[in-house]
C-alpha positions as CSV (number, residue, x, y, z in Angstrom):
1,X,-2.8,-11.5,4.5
2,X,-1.8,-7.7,3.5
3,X,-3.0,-5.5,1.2
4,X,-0.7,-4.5,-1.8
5,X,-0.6,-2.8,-5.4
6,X,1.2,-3.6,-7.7
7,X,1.7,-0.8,-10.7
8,X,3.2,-2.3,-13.9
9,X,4.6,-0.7,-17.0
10,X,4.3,-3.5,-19.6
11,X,6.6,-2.3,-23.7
12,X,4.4,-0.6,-26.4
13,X,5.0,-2.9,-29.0
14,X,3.0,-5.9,-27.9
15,X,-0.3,-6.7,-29.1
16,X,-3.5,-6.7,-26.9
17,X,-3.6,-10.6,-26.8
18,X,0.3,-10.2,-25.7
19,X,-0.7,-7.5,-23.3
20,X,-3.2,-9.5,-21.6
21,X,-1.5,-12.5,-21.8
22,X,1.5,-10.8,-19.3
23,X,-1.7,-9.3,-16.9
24,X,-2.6,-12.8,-17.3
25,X,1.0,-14.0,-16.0
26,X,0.9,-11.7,-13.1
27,X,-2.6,-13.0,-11.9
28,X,-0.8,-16.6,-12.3
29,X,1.9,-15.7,-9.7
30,X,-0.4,-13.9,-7.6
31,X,-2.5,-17.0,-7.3
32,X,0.4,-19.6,-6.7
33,X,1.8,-17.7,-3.9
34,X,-2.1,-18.1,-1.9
35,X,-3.0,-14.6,-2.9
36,X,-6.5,-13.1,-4.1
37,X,-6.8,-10.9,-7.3
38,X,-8.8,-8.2,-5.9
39,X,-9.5,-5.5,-9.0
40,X,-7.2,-4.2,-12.1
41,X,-7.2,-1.4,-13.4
42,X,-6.1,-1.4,-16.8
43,X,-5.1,2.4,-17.8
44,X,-4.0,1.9,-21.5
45,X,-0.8,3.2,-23.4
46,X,0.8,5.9,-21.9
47,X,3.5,8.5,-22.6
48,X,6.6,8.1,-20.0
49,X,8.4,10.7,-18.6
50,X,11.6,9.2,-19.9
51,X,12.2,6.7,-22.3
52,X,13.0,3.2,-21.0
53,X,14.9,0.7,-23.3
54,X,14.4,3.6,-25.8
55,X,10.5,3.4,-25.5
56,X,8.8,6.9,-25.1
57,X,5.4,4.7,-24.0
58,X,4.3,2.0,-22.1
59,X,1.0,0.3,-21.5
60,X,0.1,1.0,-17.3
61,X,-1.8,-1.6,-15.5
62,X,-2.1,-1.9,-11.7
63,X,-3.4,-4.9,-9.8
64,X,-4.5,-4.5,-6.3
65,X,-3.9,-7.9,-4.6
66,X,-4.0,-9.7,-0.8
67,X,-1.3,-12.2,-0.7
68,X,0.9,-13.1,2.4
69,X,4.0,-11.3,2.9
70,X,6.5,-14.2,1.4
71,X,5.3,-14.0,-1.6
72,X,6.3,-10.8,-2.7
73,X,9.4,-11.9,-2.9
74,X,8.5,-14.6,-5.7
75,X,5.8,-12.4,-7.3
76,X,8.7,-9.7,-7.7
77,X,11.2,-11.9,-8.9
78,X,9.4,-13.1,-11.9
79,X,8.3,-9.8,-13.0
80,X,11.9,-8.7,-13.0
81,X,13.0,-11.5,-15.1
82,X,9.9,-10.8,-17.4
83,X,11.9,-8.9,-20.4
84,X,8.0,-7.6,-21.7
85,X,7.7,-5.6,-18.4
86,X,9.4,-2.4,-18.7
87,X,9.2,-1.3,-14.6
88,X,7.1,-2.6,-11.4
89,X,6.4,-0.6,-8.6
90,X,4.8,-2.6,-5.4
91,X,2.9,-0.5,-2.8
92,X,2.1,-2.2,0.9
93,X,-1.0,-0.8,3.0
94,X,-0.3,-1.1,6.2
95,X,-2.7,0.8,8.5
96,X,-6.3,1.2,8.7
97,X,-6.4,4.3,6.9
98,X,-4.6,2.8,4.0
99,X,-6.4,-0.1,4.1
100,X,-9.3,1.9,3.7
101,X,-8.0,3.5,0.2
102,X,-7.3,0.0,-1.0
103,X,-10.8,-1.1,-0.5
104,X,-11.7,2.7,-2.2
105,X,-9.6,2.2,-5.1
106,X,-10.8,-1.8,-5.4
107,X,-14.4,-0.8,-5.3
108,X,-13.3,2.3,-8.5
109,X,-11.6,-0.3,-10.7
110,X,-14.8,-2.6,-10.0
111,X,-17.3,0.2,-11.2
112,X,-19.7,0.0,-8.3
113,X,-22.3,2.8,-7.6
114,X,-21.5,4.9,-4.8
115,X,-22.9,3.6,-1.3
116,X,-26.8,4.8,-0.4
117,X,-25.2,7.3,1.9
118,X,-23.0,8.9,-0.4
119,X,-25.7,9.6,-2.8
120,X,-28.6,11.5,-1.1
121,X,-25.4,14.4,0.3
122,X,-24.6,14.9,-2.9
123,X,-28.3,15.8,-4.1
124,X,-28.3,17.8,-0.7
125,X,-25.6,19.8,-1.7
126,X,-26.6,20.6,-5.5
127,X,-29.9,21.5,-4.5
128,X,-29.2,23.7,-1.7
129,X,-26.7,25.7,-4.3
């Protein structure tokens, strides 16, 4: 299975309950193609660069997945005929490296401490300021 995110831009005027409710639908068709749901990040109500379908904001969510490759195909598809979804953006890691970020970025929107290693550099560097 490959590693994706997928950013979405969902219209201004829904309720939380609708809000959730369309995160909710992307999870759904996530987990009918044989994909896991591996961390969102919910980043609120935004102001957009340009309006889109004269709306100056959006609500950004992005949902880091695994899923094989065929079902991006069907996961995109719905999303585009979702008339509550202003835009989708879906981003592929491919390499180690990237792969790498992906498991960074999961382990952010998850809210984990920092790894035992991480920690005592920092204190090494603060103290030695």
């Amino acid at each position: 299975m490959n590693h994706y995110e997928t950013l979405i831009i969902i219209k201004p005027t829904l309720t939380e309950e609708e809000i959730a409710k369309q995160i909710e639908q992307v999870e759904q068709s996530v987990t009918e193609q044989n994909g896991e749901i591996a961390a969102i990040n919910k980043m609120g109500m935004r102001k957009l660069a340009y309006e889109i379908d004269k709306n100056p904001r959006g609500f950004y969510a992005v949902i880091y997945y695994k899923a094989p490759a065929s079902a991006i195909d069907e996961i995109e598809r719905k999303l585009r005929y979702n008339e509550d979804i202003l835009r989708f953006f879906t981003i592929k890691y491919n390499n180690k490296k990237e792969i790498a970020e992906f498991n960074k970025q999961v382990e952010a929107c998850s809210g984990k401490a920092p790894s035992s290693e991480e920690t005592p550099k920092e204190e090494e560097a603060s103290s030695e300021a």
